[in-house]
C-alpha positions as CSV (number, residue, x, y, z in Angstrom):
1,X,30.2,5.0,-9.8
2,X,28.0,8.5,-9.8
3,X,24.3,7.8,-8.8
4,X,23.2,8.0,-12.5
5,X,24.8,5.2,-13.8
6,X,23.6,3.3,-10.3
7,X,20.1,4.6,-10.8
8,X,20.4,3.4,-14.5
9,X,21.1,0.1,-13.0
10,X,18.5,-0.3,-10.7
11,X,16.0,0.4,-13.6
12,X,17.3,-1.9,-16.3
13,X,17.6,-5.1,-13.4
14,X,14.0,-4.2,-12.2
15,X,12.9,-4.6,-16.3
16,X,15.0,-7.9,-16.7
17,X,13.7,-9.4,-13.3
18,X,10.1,-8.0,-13.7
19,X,9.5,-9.5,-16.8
20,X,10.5,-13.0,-15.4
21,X,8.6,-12.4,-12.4
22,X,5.6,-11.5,-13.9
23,X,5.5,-15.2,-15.9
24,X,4.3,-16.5,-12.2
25,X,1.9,-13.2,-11.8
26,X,3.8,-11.5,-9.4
27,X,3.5,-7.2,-10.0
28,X,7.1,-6.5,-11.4
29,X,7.4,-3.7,-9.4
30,X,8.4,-6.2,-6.7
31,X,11.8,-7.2,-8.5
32,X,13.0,-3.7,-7.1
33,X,12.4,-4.8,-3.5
34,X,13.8,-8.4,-4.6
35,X,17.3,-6.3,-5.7
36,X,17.4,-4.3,-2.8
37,X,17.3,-7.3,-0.4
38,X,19.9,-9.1,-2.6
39,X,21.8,-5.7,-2.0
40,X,21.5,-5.4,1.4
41,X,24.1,-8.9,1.9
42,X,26.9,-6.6,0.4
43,X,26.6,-3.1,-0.8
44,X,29.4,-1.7,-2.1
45,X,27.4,1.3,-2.6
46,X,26.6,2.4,0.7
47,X,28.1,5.8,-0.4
48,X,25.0,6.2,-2.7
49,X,22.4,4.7,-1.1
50,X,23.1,6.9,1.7
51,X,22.9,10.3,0.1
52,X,20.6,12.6,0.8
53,X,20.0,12.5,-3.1
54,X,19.0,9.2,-3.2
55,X,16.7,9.3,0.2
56,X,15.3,12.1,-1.5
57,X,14.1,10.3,-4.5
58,X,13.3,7.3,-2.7
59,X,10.9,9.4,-0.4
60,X,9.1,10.6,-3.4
61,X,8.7,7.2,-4.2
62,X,6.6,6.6,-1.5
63,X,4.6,9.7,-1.4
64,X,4.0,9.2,-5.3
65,X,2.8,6.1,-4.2
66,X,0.7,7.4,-1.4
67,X,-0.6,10.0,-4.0
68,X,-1.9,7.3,-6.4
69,X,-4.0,5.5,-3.7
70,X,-5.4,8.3,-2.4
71,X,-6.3,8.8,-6.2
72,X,-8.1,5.5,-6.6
73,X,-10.1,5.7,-3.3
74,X,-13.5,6.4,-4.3
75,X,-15.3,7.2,-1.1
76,X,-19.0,7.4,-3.0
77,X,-18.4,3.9,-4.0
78,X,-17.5,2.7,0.0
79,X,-20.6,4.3,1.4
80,X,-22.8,1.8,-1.2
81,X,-21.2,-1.4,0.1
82,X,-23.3,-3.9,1.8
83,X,-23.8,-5.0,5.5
84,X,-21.6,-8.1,4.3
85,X,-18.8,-6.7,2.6
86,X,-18.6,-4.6,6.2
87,X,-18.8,-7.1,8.7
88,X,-17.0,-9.6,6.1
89,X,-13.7,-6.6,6.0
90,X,-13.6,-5.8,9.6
91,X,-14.1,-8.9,10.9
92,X,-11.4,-10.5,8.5
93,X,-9.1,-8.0,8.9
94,X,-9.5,-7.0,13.1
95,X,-9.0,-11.0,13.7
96,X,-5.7,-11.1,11.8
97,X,-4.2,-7.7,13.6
98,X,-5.3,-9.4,16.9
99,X,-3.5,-12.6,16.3
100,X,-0.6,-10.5,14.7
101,X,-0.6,-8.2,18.1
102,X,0.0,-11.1,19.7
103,X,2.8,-12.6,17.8
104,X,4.6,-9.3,17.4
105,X,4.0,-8.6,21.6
106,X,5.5,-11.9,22.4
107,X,7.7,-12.4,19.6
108,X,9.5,-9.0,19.4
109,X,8.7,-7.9,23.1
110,X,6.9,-4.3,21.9
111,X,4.0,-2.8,23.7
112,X,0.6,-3.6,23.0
113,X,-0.4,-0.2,21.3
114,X,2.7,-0.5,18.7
115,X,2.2,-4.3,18.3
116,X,-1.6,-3.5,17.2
117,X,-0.6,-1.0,14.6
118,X,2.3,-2.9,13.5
119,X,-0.2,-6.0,12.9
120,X,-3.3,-4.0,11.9
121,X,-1.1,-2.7,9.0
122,X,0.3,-5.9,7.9
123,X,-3.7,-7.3,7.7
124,X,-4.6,-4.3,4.9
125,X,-5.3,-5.9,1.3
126,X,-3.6,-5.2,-2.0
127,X,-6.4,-6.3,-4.1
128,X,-4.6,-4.8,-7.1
129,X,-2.4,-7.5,-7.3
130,X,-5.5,-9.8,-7.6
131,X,-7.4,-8.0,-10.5
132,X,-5.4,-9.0,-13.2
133,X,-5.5,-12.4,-12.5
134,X,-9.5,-11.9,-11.4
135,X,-9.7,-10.8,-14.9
136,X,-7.7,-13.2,-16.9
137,X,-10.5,-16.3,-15.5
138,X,-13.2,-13.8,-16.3
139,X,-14.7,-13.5,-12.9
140,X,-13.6,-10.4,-12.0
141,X,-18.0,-9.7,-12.3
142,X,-18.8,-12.7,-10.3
143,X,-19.7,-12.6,-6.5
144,X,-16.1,-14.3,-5.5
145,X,-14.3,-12.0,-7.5
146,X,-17.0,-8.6,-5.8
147,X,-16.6,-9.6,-2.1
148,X,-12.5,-10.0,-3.0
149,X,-12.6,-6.5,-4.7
150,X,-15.1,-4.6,-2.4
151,X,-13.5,-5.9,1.1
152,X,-9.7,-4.5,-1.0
153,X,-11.9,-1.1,-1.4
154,X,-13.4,-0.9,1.7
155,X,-10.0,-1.4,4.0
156,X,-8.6,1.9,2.3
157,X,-10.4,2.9,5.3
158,X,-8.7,1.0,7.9
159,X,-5.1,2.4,6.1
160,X,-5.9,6.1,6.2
161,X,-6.9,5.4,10.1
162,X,-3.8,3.5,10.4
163,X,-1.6,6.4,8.4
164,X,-3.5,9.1,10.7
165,X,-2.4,7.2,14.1
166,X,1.1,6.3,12.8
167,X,1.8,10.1,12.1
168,X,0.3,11.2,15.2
169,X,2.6,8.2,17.3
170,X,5.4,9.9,14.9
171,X,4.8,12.9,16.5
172,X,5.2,11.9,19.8
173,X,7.9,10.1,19.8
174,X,9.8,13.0,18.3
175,X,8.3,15.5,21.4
176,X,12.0,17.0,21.7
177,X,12.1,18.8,18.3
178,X,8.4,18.0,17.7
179,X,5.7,21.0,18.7
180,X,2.4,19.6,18.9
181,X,1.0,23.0,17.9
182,X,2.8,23.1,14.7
183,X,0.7,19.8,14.3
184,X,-2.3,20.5,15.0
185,X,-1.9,23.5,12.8
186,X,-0.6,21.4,10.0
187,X,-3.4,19.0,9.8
188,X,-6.1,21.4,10.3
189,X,-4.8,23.6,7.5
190,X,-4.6,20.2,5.4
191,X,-7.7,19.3,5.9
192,X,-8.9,23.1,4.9
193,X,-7.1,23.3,1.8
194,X,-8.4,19.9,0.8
195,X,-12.0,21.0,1.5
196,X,-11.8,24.4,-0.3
197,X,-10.7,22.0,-3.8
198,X,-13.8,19.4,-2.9
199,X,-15.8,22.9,-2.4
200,X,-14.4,24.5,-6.1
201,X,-15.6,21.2,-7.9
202,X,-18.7,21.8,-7.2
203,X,-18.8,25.7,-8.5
204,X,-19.9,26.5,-12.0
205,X,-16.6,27.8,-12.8
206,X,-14.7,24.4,-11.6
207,X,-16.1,23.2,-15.6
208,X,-15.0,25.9,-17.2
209,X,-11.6,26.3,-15.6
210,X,-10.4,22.5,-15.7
211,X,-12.2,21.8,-19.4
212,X,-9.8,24.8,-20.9
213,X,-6.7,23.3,-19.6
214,X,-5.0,21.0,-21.7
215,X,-2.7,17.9,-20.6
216,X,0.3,19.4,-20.0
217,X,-1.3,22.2,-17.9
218,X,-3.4,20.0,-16.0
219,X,-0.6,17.8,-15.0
220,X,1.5,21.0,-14.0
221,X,-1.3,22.1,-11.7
222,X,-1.9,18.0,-10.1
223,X,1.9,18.2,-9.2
224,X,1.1,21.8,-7.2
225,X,-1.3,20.6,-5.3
226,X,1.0,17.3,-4.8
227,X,3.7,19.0,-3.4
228,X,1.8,21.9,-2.1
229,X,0.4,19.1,0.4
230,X,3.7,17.4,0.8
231,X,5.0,20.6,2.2
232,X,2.0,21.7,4.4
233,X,2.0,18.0,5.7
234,X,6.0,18.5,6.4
235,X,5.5,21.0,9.4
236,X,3.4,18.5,11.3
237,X,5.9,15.2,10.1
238,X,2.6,14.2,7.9
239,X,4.1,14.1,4.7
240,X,3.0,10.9,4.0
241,X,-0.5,11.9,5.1
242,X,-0.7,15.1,3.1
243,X,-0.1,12.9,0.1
244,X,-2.6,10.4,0.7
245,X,-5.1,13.8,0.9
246,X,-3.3,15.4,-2.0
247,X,-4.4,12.1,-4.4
248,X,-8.3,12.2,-2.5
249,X,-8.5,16.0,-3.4
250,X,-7.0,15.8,-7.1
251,X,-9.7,13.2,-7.7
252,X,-12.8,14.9,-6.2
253,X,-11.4,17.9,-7.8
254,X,-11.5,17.2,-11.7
255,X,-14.1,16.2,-14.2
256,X,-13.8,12.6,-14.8
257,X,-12.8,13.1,-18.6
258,X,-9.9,15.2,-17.4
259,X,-9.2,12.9,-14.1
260,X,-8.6,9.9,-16.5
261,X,-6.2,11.6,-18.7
262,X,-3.9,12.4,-15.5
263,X,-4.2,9.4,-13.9
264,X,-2.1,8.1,-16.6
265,X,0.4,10.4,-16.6
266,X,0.9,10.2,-12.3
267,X,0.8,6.5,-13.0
268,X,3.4,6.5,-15.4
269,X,5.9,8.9,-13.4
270,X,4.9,7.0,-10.0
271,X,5.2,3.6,-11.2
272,X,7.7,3.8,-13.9
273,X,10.2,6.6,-12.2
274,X,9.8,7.0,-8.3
275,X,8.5,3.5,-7.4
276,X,11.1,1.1,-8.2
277,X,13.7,3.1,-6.7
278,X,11.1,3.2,-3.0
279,X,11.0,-0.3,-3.3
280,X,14.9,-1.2,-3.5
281,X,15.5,1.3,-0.6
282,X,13.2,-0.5,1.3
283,X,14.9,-4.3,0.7
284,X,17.9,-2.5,1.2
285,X,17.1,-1.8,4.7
286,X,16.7,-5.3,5.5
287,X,19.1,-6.6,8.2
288,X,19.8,-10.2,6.0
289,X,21.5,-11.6,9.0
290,X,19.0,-11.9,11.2
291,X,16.4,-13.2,8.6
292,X,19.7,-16.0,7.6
293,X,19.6,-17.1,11.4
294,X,16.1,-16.4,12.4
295,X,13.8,-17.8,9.7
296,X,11.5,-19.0,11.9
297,X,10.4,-15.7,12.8
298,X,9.1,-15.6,9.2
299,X,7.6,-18.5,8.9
300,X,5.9,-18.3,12.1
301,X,4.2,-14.5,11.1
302,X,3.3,-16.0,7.4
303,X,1.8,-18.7,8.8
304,X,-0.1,-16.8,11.9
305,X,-1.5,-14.1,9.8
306,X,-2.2,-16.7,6.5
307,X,-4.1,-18.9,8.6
308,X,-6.2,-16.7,10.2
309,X,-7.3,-14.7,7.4
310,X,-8.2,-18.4,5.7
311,X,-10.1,-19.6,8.6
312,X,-12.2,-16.3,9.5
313,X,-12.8,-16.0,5.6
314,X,-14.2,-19.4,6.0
315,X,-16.1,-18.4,9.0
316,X,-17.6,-15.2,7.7
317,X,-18.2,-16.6,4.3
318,X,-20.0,-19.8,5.5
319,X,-23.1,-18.7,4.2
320,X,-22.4,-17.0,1.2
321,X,-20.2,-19.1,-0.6
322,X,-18.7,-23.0,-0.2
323,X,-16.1,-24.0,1.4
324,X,-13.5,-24.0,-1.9
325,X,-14.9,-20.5,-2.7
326,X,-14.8,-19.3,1.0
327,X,-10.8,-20.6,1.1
328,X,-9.8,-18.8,-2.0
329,X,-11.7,-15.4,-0.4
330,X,-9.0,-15.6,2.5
331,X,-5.8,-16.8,0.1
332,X,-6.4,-14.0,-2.1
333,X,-7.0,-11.1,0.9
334,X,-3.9,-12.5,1.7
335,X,-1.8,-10.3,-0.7
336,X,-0.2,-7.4,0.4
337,X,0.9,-3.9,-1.2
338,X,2.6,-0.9,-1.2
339,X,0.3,1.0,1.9
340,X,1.1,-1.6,4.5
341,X,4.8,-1.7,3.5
342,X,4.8,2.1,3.2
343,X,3.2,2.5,7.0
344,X,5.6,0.0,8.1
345,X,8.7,2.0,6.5
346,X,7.6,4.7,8.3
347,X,8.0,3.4,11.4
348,X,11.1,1.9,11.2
349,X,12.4,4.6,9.8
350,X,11.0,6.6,13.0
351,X,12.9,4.1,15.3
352,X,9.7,3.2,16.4
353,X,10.6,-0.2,14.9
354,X,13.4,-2.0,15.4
355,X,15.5,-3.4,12.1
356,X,14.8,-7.0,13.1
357,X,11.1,-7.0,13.1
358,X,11.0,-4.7,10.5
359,X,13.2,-7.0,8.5
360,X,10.7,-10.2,9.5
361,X,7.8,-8.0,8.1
362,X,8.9,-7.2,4.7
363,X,10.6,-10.5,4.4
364,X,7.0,-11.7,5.1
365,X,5.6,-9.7,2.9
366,X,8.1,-10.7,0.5
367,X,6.8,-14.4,0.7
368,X,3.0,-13.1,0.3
369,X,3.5,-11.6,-3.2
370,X,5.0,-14.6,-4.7
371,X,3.1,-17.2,-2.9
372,X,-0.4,-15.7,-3.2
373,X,-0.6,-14.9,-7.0
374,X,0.7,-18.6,-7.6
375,X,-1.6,-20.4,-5.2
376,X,-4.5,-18.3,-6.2
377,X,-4.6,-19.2,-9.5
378,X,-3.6,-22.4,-9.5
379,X,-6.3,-23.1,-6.8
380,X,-8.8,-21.2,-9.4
381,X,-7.8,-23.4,-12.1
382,X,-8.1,-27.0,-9.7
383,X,-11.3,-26.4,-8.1
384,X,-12.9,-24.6,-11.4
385,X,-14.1,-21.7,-9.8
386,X,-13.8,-19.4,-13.1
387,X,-17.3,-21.1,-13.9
388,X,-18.9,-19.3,-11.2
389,X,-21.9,-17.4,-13.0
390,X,-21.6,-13.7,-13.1
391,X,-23.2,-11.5,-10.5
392,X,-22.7,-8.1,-9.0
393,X,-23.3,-7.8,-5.2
């Protein structure tokens, strides 16, 4: 088989599989991670899957991905959140990476630097998940359905800190071919570029330039600055970073009329070309064995990290909502997404992780995406919480 014909397969599976998964409100994109962990029992197409062709696209994958939610992060909208939504996100969040440290330390016998940033990854929120289902009850506009969204918004903070630190702990672990000059260079020339296109927004001639360029033209230039990025960010091993900026830049950069017409078109190549095929590389790096005869190790995380995120929800919350409303704040920051999974790719493939606990954290996170959407919504349908009258906070 040539790596058309098994790219063409991974594409139609992911539609069959995504459109059943999607009945129980789990993102289809997740049928691709499904079909690379059924993969990884037997793959009789290790030839493939180990190409540098296919790495290649799968590594795309993830910096599309990185791309798009540098895109959505709106850092205007973080600097109006309240003094709750703050203490409610770092609270939440810090108390599940400590107890996660822990497990990880203990568990998997890793340091306590690596254990934190392992951990403090796996606690980020993928409120996307939750939206669609916050808007199918309509209460998407009321306070339950704010704090969930604003504390999702707010901790793309804590996952461009955690990006920064993994890429610098990249970088040192690779000292023998790595020149921390070459870094330092990198990121500051980054960080310059992505200033002068904050900077050009803001000139008269910004309006003038992006309002005569048309779709095809603009989307030409987003990809430029993409991989222009991708390659600065490759001297210092910050790919993955340089993307993340990349997306920030390209959307304080253009108009709004012109950013909503290529966020489409990024979403549509990210999402509908690159992603699925970042997803089953990274079930296919799952070492199945040790899941088959260690399944405890899963439970245990799912059940460490769940529980805590329920019961500090329910601490922090106390005051501002009941107890039902304060349970269903921690089950749905429960979810997880594509950053934490991305950050924890990156390590493993870094040999920073090992496969096995890199293979209990997806598994885990695995167990999150189908378990959360289901228990969410059904909890929201027992305890009637789509009544909740509307409010903005």
């Amino acid at each position: 088989m040539n790596i058309y014909l098994f790219l063409s397969g991974i594409f139609i599976l992911t539609f069959i599989l995504g459109k059943a998964i999607e009945k129980i409100r789990v993102p289809w994109i997740f049928a691709a991670l499904v079909l690379g962990a059924v993969t990884a029992i037997y793959n009789p197409f290790k030839s493939l899957t180990d190409s540098a062709s296919f790495e290649l696209l799968a590594n795309l994958g993830m910096y599309f991905m990185l791309f798009m939610i540098g895109l959505d992060i709106n850092l205007k909208e973080i600097k109006k959140k309240s003094g709750f939504i703050f203490r409610a996100t770092f609270l939440i969040i810090l108390s599940e990476a400590f107890f996660g440290s822990l497990l990880i330390h203990f568990l998997f016998n890793y340091g306590w630097g690596i254990s934190f940033v392992v951990a403090l990854s796996f606690a980020t929120v993928g409120e996307a998940i939750l939206i669609p289902i916050l808007d199918e009850f309509k209460i998407t506009k009321t306070k339950l359905g704010q704090v969930i969204i604003n504390i999702g918004v707010l901790d793309d903070v804590i996952e461009i800190l955690i990006l920064i630190t993994v890429v610098i702990i990249v970088g040192g672990v690779n000292g023998g071919r790595f020149h921390v000059g070459s870094m330092i260079f990198s990121l500051i020339l980054l960080i310059i570029v992505a200033l002068i296109l904050i900077n050009f927004r803001k000139s008269k001639k910004s309006k003038e330039y992006f309002n005569f360029l048309n779709i095809k033209t603009l989307f030409l230039f987003t990809i430029f600055i993409f991989f222009l990025f991708l390659g600065i960010g490759s001297y210092a091993q910050a790919s993955a970073l340089g993307a993340l900026l990349a997306g920030m830049s390209i959307r304080n950069l253009l108009p709004k009329n012109k950013l909503d017409l290529i966020e489409t078109e990024i979403k549509a190549i990210s999402y509908g070309l690159f992603a699925p095929i970042f997803f089953f590389w990274v079930g296919l790096s799952l070492n199945v064995s040790y899941l088959i005869t260690a399944p405890l190790s899963v439970l245990l995380l799912v059940l460490v990290v769940g529980a805590t995120k329920i019961i500090v929800s329910l601490i922090v919350a106390r005051k501002e909502f009941n107890i039902r409303r304060s349970i269903l704040l921690g089950v749905g920051l429960s979810v997880r997404f594509s950053t934490s999974i991305i950050i924890i790719k990156i390590l493993f493939e870094n040999n920073i992780i090992d496969i096995n606990l890199y293979s209990v954290i997806i598994a885990s996170s695995i167990v999150f995406q189908f378990l959360v959407p289901i228990l969410f919504s059904n909890l929201l349908v027992k305890w009637e919480v789509k009544k909740i009258k509307t409010t903005k906070i």
